[in-house]
C-alpha positions as CSV (number, residue, x, y, z in Angstrom):
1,X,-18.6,28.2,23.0
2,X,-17.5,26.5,19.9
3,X,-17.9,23.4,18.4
4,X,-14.6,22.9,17.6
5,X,-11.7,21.8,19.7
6,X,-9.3,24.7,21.2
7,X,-6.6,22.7,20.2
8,X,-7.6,22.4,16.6
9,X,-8.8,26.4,16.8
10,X,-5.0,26.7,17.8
11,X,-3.3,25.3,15.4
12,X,-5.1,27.0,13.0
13,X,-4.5,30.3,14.4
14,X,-1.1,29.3,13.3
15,X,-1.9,28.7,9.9
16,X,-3.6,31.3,9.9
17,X,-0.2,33.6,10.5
18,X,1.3,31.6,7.8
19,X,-1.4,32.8,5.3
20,X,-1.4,36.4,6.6
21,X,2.7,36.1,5.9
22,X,1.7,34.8,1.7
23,X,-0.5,38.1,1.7
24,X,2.5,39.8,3.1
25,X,4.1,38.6,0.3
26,X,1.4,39.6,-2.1
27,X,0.8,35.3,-2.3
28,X,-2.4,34.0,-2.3
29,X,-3.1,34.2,1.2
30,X,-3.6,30.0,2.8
31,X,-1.5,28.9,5.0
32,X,-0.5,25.4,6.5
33,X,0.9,23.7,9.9
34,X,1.3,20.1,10.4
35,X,1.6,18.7,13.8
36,X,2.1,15.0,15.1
37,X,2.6,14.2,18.7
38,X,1.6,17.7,19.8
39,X,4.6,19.6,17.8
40,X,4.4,22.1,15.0
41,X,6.6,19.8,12.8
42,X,6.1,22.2,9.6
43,X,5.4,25.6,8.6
44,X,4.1,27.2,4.9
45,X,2.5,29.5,2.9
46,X,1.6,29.7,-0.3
47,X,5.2,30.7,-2.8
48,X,3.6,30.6,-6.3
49,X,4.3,33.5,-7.0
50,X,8.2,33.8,-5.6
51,X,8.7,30.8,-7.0
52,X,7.2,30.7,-10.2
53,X,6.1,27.2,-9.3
54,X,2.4,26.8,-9.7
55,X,2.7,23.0,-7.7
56,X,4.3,25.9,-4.6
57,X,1.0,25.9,-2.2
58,X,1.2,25.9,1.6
59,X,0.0,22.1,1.7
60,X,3.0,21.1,-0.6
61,X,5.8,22.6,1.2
62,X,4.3,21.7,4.3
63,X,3.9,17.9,3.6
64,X,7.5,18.0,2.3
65,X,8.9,19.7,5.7
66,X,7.3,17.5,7.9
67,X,8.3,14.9,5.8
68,X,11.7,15.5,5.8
69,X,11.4,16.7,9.7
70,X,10.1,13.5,10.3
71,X,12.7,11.1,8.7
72,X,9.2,9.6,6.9
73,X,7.6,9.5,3.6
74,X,4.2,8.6,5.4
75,X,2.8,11.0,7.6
76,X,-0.5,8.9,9.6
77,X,0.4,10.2,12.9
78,X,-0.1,13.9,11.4
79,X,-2.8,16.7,11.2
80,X,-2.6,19.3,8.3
81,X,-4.4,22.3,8.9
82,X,-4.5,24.5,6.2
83,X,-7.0,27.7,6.3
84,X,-8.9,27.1,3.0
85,X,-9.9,23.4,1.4
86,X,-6.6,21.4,-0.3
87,X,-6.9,21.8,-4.1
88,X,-7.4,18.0,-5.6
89,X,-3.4,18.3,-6.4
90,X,-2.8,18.7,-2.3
91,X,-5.4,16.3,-1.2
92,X,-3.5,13.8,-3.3
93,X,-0.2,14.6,-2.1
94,X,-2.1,14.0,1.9
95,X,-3.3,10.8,0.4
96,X,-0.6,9.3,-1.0
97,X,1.6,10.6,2.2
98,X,-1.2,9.1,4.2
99,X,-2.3,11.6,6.4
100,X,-3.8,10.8,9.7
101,X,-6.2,13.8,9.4
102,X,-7.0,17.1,7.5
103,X,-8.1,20.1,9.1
104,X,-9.6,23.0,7.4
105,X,-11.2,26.4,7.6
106,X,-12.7,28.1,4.3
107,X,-14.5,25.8,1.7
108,X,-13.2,26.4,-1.7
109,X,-16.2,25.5,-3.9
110,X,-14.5,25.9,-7.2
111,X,-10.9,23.9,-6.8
112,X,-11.4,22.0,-3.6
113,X,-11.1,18.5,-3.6
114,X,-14.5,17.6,-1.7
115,X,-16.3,18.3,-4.4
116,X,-14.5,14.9,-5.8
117,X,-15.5,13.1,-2.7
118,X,-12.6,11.8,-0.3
119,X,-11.1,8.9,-3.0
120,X,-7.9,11.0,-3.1
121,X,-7.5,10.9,0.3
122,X,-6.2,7.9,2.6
123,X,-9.0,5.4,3.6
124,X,-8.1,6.6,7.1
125,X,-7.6,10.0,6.8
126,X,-10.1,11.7,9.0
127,X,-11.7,15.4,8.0
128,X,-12.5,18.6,9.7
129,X,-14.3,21.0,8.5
130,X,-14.8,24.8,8.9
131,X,-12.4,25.6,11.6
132,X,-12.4,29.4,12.5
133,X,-14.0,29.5,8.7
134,X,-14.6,33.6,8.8
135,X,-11.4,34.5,9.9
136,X,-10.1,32.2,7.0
137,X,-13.0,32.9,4.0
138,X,-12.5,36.7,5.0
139,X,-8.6,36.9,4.5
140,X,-9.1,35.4,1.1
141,X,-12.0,37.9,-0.1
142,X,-10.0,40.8,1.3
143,X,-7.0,39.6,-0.7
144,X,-8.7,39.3,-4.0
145,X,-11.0,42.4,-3.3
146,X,-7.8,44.2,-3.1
147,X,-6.7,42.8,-6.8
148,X,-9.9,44.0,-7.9
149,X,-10.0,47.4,-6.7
C-alpha cells in the first residue's frame, strides 16, 4: 500500500503522460498538471526546445494556463504536480502565484529549489514529496542515457 494518496498518485500519472509527451518530442521529459476543485485546470510539458525559450518548462506554461483558465493571477486553491522538483525559477513563479500546494515526484539535487529551503515559495504553500518517484527519476535517466549513448 502506499503512503501517498491515490488521488495525488493520479494526478501524477497524468503528469506523468505530459512528460512522456516532452520525450516524444525529444524535450526534457517533466511534466505538469494543476488541479483546483477536483479538475485538471492545466496541462504541460517541457517546450525548450520547440520554443527556443529556456524560461519554457512544464511548471511555467502550466501556472500560466491555469491562470488564465482560472480568470486569476493567484492560484491558492491549486495543486501543481510536476514529475521532477521545480527549478528555483518555477518555485518562484508558484510563490509569487501563491500556490496552495506543490506536488512532486523525482528530487532534482542539482537545480531544485529545496536545496534553497521553501523562502521562494508561499508561506502557505504546502509540499509533497516523492510521489510515484521511480516512475519519474527513471524517465529522466532513460532520457539522458539515451543522449549519451
Amino acid at each position: 500500500m502506499s503512503i501517498f494518496d491515490n488521488e495525488d498518485e493520479f494526478y501524477m500519472q497524468q503528469a506523468l503522460r505530459e512528460a512522456r509527451e516532452a520525450r516524444d518530442e525529444d524535450e526534457v521529459p517533466i511534466g505538469a498538471v494543476i488541479v483546483c476543485d477536483g479538475q485538471i485546470v492545466a496541462r504541460a510539458h517541457n517546450n525548450t526546445e520547440r520554443l527556443k525559450d529556456v524560461t519554457a518548462h512544464a511548471e511555467m506554461i502550466a501556472l500560466t494556463a491555469a491562470a488564465n483558465t482560472l480568470g486569476s493571477k493567484y492560484l491558492p486553491d491549486c495543486t501543481l504536480y510536476v514529475t521532477v522538483e521545480p527549478c528555483t525559477m518555477c518555485a518562484g513563479a508558484a510563490g509569487w502565484m501563491q500556490v496552495g500546494r506543490i506536488v512532486y515526484g523525482a528530487s532534482d539535487a542539482k537545480k531544485g529549489f529545496e536545496k534553497l529551503g521553501h523562502g521562494m515559495l508561499h508561506p502557505k504553500t504546502k509540499v509533497t514529496r516523492g510521489v510515484m518517484e521511480e516512475e519519474c527519476a527513471t524517465l529522466m535517466k532513460e532520457f539522458f542515457r539515451g543522449k549519451r549513448g
